[in-house]
C-alpha positions, -999 to +999 in steps of 0.1 A: -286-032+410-279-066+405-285-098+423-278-128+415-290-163+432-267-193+431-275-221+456-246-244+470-261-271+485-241-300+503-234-335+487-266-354+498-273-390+485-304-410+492-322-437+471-343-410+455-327-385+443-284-375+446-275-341+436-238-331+427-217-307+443-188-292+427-153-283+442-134-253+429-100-253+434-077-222+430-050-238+410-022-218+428-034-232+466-038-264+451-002-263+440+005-255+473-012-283+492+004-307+466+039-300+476+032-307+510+056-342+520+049-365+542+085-373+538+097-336+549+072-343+576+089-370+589+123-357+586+114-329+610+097-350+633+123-372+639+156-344+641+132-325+666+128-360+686+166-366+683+172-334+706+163-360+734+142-335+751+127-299+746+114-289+781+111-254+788+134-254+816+160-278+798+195-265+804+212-251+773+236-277+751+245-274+720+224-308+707+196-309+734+171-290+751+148-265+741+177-236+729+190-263+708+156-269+690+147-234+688+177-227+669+171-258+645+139-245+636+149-208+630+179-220+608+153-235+587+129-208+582+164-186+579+166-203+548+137-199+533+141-164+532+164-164+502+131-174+479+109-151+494+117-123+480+128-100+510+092-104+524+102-130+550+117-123+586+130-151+609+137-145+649+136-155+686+114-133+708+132-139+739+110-125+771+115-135+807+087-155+825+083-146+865+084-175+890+048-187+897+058-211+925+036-242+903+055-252+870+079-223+867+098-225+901+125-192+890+121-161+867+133-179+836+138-164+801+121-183+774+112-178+735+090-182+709+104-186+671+087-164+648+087-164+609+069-132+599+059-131+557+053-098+553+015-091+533+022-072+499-009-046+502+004-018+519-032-013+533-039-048+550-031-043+583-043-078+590-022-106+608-033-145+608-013-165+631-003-201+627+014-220+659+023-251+673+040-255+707+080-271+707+086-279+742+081-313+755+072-335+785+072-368+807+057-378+828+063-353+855+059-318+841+088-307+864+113-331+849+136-310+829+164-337+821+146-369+814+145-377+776+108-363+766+111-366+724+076-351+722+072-364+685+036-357+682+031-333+717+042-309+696+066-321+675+041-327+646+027-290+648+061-279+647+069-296+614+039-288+599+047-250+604+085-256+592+068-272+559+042-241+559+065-218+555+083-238+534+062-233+508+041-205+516+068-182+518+073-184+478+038-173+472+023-135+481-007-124+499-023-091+505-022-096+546+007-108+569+014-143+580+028-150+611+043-187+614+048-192+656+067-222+674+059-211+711+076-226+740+065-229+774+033-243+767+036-272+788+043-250+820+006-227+811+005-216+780+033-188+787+051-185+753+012-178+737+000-160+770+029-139+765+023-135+724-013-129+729-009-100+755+016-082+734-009-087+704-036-070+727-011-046+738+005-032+704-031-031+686-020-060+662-052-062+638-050-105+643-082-119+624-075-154+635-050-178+652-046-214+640-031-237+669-022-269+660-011-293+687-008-333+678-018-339+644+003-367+634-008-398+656-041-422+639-044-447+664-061-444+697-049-465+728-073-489+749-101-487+721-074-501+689-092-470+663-070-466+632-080-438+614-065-410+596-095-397+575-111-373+603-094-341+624-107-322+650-115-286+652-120-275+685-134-237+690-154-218+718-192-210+715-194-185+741-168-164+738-141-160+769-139-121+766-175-119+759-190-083+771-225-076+787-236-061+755-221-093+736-242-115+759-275-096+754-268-100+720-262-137+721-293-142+742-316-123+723-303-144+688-298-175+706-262-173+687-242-193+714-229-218+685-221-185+663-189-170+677-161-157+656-145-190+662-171-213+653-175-195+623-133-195+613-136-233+623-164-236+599-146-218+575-114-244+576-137-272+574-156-262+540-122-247+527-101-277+542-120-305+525-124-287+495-089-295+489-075-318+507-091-354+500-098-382+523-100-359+554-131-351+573-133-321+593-149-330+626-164-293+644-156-303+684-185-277+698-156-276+729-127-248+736-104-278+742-103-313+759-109-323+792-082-316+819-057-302+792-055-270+775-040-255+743-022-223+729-053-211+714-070-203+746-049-171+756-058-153+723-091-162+734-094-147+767-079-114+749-111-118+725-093-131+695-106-156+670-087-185+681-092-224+672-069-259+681-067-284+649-060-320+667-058-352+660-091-377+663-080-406+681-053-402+705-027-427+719-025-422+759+007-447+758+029-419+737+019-390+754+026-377+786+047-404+793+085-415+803+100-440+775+098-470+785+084-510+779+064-521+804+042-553+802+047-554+766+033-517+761+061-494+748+050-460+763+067-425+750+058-399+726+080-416+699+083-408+660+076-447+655+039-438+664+030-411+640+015-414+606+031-390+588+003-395+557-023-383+581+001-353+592+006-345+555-035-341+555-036-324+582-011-296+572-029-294+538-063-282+555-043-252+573-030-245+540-054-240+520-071-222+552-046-197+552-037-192+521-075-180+516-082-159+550-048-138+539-063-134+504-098-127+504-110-095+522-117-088+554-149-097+566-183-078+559-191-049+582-221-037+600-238-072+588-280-071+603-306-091+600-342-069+602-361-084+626-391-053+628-417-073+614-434-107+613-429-121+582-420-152+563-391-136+548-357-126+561-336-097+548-300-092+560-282-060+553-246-051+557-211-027+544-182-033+521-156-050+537-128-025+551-099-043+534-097-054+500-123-056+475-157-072+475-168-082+439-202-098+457-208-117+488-227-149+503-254-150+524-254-181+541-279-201+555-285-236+577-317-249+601-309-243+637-300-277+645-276-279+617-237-277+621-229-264+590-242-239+564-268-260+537-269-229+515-251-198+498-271-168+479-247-147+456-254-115+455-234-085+441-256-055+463-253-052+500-288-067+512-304-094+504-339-113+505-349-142+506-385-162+513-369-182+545-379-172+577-360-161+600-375-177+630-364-215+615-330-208+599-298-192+610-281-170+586-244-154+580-227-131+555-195-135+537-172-113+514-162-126+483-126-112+465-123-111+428-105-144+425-133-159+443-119-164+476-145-157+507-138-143+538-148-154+575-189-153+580-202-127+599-234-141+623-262-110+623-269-086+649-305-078+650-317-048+633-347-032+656-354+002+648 
């Protein structure tokens, strides 16, 4: 049997000491992130802003409304197809939402745009979803004819997933990749309420859902912030479709800030930043923002591992809001606003996020932590992964009060010791692939008997 310790520690810098982390980059996602262009970005941004608006319940034309945009984005993922080898499937999922006498006042068919790149390991059953929303709004939610450009609300998520699969597309992976522009998210969440339920429905193994929804605006109104070096990742601690037996669970650990999707937005922050510079990863301990709501959250409530990337500072003038100057203020989700450098950053961090969660193997199984005796030690115990191949694993490691994880023990068996105790440190295991890629940490259940 062999172990082997290797401790990551974090960049930390005082006037004593300074000790020196090193980034690893697989050459191949770094490619990747490096052909993202803000330029492509901005191209997208502005044709989907040019369809003058893309409300759910805009009539069809054949240059405006939602249809119109819908079919502008499948024509582009259409042609990617011809570089990816046969593995990549482009289409409209067209379902009919019932009337629900609040934002959808008549049964009304709708669609969500789906790019499927089909995994290459016949026995990965595994899908990871990446979505962004493409209808838009004014001011009144209702309004279905008044120019609504949404250039940011959700036009930026939108490009970022055209550019995603872009470039992804010409790359392979062991597990599936499902690129999603919903619609209808502006009327409830129905184009990801209606995705996640048929995921629940047809037993889709989904490991995690990426939602991005504005990530191309810097500025904040009323406080003047320019900033483009942090992002937001918002995720749930206790989890929506959490059981009795999960909550026992979570009681008895004290684990409320160790759900699946505190751990996957963990994951994209130390994987994010790792290659995409000048971009801080900000860990928002919230499901979403006050009085709003994102396409994450239905894929929550069916218990799925779900997380919103969103911008830091938002500008209340451009969203939301009819087009229009008023009192010097121009007011309406308009390209002009975004900062298409920042988006380019942005899209890089759910890159290289995805490109490693569809790589590395699934996550450790059966992970424990044995907690039958007092003792200044802590051992954790788990099984292989049940996809792919483990050549070793982490076991992670951070003091309670601390966001992220300080430290990483490599080891190539499937337990582990190590003179910390328990009681003062929270712990997690991870699966690491033969290229080095690790999978999403697995928080311990208590081993009692």
């Amino acid at each position: 049997m062999r172990k082997i310790f290797i401790i990551i520690t974090l960049l930390v810098s005082t006037s004593a000491f300074a000790q020196t982390q090193i980034v690893q980059r697989d050459s191949k996602i770094e490619k990747m992130v490096s052909q993202i262009s803000a330029t492509s970005l901005e191209q997208y941004v502005r044709d989907l802003a040019d369809f003058g608006t893309r409300h759910t319940l805009s009539e069809e034309e054949e240059n405006r409304g939602i249809l119109a945009s819908q079919n502008y984005v499948l024509n582009h993922f259409k042609s990617f197809e011809k570089d990816a080898g046969g593995r990549l499937s482009s289409e409209i999922d067209f379902f009919t939402i019932p009337a629900d006498n609040r934002r959808i006042p008549t049964d009304s068919k709708l669609g969500n745009v789906i790019a499927t790149l089909q995994g290459i390991d016949p026995n990965d059953d595994r899908i990871f979803i990446i979505m962004a929303h493409i209808d838009s709004r004014a001011l009144s939610v209702m309004d279905s004819k008044i120019d609504a450009p949404g250039a940011n609300d959700d036009g930026s998520g939108v490009a970022a997933i055209i550019e995603l699969v872009k470039i992804m597309s010409k790359n392979t992976y062991p597990a599936t990749i499902k690129f999603v522009v919903v619609s209808g998210e502006e009327q409830g969440l129905k184009g990801a309420e209606y995705l996640a339920k048929k995921a629940k429905s047809e037993n889709w193994n989904l490991a995690a859902v990426l939602n991005n929804d504005m990530i191309g605006n810097s500025r904040s109104s009323g406080t003047d912030i320019a900033d483009n070096t942090r992002i937001r990742i918002f995720s749930e601690g206790v989890p929506m479709a959490e059981t009795e037996q999960m909550a026992a669970v979570r009681r008895y650990t004290n684990g409320e800030n160790d759900s699946k999707s505190r751990q996957l937005a963990r994951f994209m922050k130390e994987v994010g930043e790792r290659y995409v510079d000048q971009l801080e990863v900000k860990l928002i301990y919230r499901n979403d923002r006050f009085l709003r709501g994102g396409d994450h959250t239905p894929f929550a409530r069916e218990g799925f591992t779900a997380i919103r990337v969103c911008e830091m500072n938002e500008n209340y003038y451009a969203q939301h809001e009819n087009v229009r100057l008023e009192d010097g203020i121009q007011y309406g989700d308009l390209p002009e606003f975004m900062d298409f450098e920042y988006m380019r950053k942005a899209t890089g961090i759910n890159l290289a996020a995805l490109a490693y969660l569809a790589t590395a193997p699934s996550e450790p199984q059966m992970v424990g932590i044995d907690v039958r005796r007092l003792s200044n030690t802590s051992t954790l115990r788990w099984e292989a992964p049940k996809i792919g191949k483990a050549k070793g694993y982490y076991v992670l490691m951070r003091e309670t009060n601390e966001s992220m994880w300080s430290k990483k023990f490599y080891t190539e068996d499937t337990t582990l010791t190590i003179p910390y105790s328990k009681d003062n440190y929270f712990f997690a295991v991870q699966a690491v692939g033969e290229g080095g890629h690790e999978s999403l940490a697995v928080f311990p259940q208590p081993i009692t008997r």
